[in-house]
C-alpha positions as CSV (number, residue, x, y, z in Angstrom):
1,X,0.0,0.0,0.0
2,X,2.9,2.1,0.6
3,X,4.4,2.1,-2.6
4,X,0.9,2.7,-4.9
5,X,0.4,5.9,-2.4
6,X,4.0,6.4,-3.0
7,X,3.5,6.3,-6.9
8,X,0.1,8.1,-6.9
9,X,2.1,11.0,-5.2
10,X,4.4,11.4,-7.9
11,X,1.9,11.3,-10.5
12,X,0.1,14.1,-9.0
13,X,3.3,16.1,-8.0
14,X,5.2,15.8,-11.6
15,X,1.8,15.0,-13.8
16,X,-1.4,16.1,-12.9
17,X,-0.9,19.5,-10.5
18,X,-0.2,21.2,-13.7
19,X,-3.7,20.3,-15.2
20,X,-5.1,20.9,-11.7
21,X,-6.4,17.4,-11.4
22,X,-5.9,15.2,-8.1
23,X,-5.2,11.3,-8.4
24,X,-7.1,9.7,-5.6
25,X,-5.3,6.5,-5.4
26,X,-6.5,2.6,-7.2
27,X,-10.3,1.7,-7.2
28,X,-12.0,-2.1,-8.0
29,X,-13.9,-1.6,-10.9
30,X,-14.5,-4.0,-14.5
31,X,-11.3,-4.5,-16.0
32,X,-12.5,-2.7,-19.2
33,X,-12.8,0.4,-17.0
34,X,-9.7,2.7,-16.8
35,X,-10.2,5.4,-14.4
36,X,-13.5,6.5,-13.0
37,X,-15.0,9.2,-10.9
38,X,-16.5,8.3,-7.9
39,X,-19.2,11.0,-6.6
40,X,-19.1,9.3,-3.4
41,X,-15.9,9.7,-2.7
42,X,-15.7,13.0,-4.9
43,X,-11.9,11.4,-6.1
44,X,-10.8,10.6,-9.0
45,X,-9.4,6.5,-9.4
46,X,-7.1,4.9,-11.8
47,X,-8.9,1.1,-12.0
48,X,-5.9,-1.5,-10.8
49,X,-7.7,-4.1,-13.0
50,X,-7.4,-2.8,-16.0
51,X,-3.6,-3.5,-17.5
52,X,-3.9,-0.9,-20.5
53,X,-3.9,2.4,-18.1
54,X,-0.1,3.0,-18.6
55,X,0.2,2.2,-22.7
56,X,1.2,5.8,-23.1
57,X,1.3,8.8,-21.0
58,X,-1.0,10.9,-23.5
59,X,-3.7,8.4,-23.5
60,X,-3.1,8.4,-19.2
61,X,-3.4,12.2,-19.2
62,X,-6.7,12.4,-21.5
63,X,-8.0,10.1,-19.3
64,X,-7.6,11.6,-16.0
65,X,-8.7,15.1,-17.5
66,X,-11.7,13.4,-18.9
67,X,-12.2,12.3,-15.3
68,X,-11.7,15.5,-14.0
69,X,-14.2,16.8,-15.9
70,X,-16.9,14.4,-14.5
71,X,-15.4,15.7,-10.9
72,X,-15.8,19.6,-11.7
73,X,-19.6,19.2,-13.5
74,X,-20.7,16.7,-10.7
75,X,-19.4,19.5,-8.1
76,X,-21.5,22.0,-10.3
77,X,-24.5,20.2,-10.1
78,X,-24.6,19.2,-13.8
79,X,-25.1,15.8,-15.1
80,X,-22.7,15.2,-18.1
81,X,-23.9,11.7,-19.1
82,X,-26.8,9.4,-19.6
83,X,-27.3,6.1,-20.1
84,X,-28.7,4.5,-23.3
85,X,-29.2,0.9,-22.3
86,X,-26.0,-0.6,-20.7
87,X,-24.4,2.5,-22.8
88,X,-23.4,5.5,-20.9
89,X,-23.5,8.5,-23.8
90,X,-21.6,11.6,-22.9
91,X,-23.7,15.2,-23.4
92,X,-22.9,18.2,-24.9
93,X,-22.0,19.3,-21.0
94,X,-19.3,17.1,-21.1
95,X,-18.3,18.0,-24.5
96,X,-18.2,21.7,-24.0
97,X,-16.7,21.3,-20.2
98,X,-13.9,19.4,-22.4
99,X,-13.4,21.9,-24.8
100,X,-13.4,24.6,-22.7
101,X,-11.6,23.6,-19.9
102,X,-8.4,21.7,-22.3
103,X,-9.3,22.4,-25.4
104,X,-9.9,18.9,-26.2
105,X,-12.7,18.3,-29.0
106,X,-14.9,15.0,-28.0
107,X,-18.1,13.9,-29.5
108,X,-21.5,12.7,-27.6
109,X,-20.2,8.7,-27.4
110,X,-16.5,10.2,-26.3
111,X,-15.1,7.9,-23.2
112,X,-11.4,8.3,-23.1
């Protein structure tokens, strides 16, 4: 446990702080899964079961902003996604939060 809060520090410190986004630590979620938001917790986890997180450090950082973005419009009172089935479809909330916030461009099925 040390180590992973060890490594999560660094992220943050040399990664992340510049984007303004905080790295909770490792969740338990479906392996296809990432990273997630968790309103509960109002943090931001990388998924320990998925092996794919650390491919590349672009795809790592798109990811964690996208996150982020959940975090800031959940905090707002927004809801920047709905489901369609077993589908969840990101809004134009989530689009626009995106693009305004890091300039990324994402359409309405965007997740990650």
């Amino acid at each position: 446990m040390r180590k992973e809060q060890d490594f999560i520090n660094k992220i943050n410190e040399l990664i992340l702080e510049k984007y303004d986004v905080k790295l909770q630590g490792f969740g338990d979620q479906d392996p296809g899964v990432v990273a997630y938001y968790s309103p509960e917790d109002d943090a931001i986890f990388i998924n320990k079961r998925n092996k794919y997180i650390f491919n590349d450090y672009y795809t790592f950082i798109v990811v964690m902003l996208h996150e982020n973005i959940h975090k800031i419009n959940t905090n707002k009172g927004l809801e920047d996604t709905y489901m369609d089935g077993d589908k969840q479809i990101h809004n134009d909330i989530f689009k626009n939060a995106m693009i305004d916030m890091y300039g990324l461009f994402c359409n309405k099925n965007y997740n990650g």
